[in-house]
VMD Tcl script that draws the C-alpha trace (Angstrom):
set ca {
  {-60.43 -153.14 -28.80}
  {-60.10 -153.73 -32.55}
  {-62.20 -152.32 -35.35}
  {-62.68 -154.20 -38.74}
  {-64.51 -152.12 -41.58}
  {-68.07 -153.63 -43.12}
  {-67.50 -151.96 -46.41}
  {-63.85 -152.72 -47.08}
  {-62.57 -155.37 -45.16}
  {-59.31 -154.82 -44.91}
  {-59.40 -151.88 -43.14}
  {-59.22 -151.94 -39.18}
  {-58.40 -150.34 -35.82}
  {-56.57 -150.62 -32.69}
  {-58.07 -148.64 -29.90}
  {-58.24 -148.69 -26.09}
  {-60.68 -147.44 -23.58}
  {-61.07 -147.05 -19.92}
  {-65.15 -145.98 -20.81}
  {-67.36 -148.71 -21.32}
  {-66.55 -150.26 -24.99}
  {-70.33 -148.58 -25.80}
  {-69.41 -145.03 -24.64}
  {-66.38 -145.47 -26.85}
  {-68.34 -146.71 -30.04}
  {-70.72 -143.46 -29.77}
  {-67.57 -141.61 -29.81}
  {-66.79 -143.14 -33.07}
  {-69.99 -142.37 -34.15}
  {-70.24 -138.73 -33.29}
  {-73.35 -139.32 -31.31}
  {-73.85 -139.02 -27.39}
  {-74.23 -142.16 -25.36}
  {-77.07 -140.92 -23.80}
  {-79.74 -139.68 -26.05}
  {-77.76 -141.25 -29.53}
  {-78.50 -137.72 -31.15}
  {-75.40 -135.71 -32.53}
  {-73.14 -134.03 -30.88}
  {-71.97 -130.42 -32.16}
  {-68.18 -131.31 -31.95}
  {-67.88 -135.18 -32.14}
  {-64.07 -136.22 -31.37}
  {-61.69 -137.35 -33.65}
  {-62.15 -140.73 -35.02}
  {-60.02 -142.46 -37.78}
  {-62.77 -144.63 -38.10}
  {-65.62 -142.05 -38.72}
  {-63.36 -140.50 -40.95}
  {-62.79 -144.03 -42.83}
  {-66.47 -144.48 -42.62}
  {-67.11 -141.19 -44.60}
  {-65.23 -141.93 -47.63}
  {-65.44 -146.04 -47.99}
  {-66.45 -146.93 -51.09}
  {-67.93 -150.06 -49.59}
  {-69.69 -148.38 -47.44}
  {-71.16 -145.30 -49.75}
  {-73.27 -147.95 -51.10}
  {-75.20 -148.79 -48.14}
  {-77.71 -145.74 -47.07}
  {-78.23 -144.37 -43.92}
  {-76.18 -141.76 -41.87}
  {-72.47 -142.66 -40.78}
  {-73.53 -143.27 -37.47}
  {-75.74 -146.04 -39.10}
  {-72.66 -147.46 -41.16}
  {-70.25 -147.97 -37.81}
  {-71.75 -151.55 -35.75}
  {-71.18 -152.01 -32.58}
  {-70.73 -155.86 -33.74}
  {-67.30 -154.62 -35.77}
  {-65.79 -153.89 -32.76}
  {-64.37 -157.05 -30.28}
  {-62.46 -156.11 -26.87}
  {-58.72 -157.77 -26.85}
  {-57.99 -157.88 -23.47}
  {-58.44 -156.00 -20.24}
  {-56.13 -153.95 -17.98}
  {-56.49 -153.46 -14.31}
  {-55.04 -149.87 -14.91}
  {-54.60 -147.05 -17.55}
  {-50.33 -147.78 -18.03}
  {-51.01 -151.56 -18.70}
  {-53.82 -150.69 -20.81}
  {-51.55 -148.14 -23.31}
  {-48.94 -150.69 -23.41}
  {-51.60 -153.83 -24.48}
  {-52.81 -151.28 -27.32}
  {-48.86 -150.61 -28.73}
  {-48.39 -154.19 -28.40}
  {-51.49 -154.96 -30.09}
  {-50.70 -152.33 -32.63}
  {-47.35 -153.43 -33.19}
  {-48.65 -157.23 -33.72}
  {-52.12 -156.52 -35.94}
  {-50.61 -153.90 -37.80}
  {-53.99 -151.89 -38.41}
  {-53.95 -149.73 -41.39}
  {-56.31 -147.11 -38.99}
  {-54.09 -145.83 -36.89}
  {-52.00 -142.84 -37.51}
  {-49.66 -143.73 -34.34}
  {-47.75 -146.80 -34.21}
  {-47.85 -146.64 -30.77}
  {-49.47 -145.64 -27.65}
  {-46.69 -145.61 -25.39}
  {-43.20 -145.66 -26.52}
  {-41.90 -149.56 -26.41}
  {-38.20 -149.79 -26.20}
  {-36.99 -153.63 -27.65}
  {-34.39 -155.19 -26.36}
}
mol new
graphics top color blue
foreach p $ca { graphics top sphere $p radius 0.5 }
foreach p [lrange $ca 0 end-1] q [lrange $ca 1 end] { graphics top cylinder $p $q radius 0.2 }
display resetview
């Protein structure tokens, strides 16, 4: 999936899921799927983390949960199983660029 900032713009996101894209956005958010209240230890997210100190976004009120849309967020492509789905994200990382993500890579591509 890919991830473009409201407040900024330029800011974005590779990711890749084998939840449903939903179940992953409430982990961004730091809020359970379930009853959208949240959670005591959220997971890493470098887009929560964005969320908390973009200027664009410091303007708008409302919790950070509030500032992170589902309609940012637009799947890529699909993968019948989890080793074709880490390579699509490192190819899609390599290709997009996103200034996000801390890895360049979800699994190691060798070019030949």
């Amino acid at each position: 999936y890919h991830y473009s900032c409201l407040g900024c713009k330029s800011r974005s996101y590779i990711g890749s899921t084998s939840r449903l894209l939903h179940v992953r956005i409430c982990g961004h958010k730091g809020i359970s799927c379930r009853t959208l209240d949240d959670l005591g230890k959220p997971e890493q997210s470098a887009i929560r983390e964005h969320t908390i100190v973009c200027n664009g976004l410091k303007r708008k009120k409302g919790k950070i949960k509030d500032k992170i849309n589902e309609n940012n967020f637009k799947i890529l492509a699909k993968a019948k199983n989890e080793f074709d789905l880490r390579i699509l994200e490192s190819l899609y990382i390599r290709k997009l660029r996103p200034s996000l993500n801390k890895d360049k890579s979800s699994f190691p591509l060798l070019l030949v």
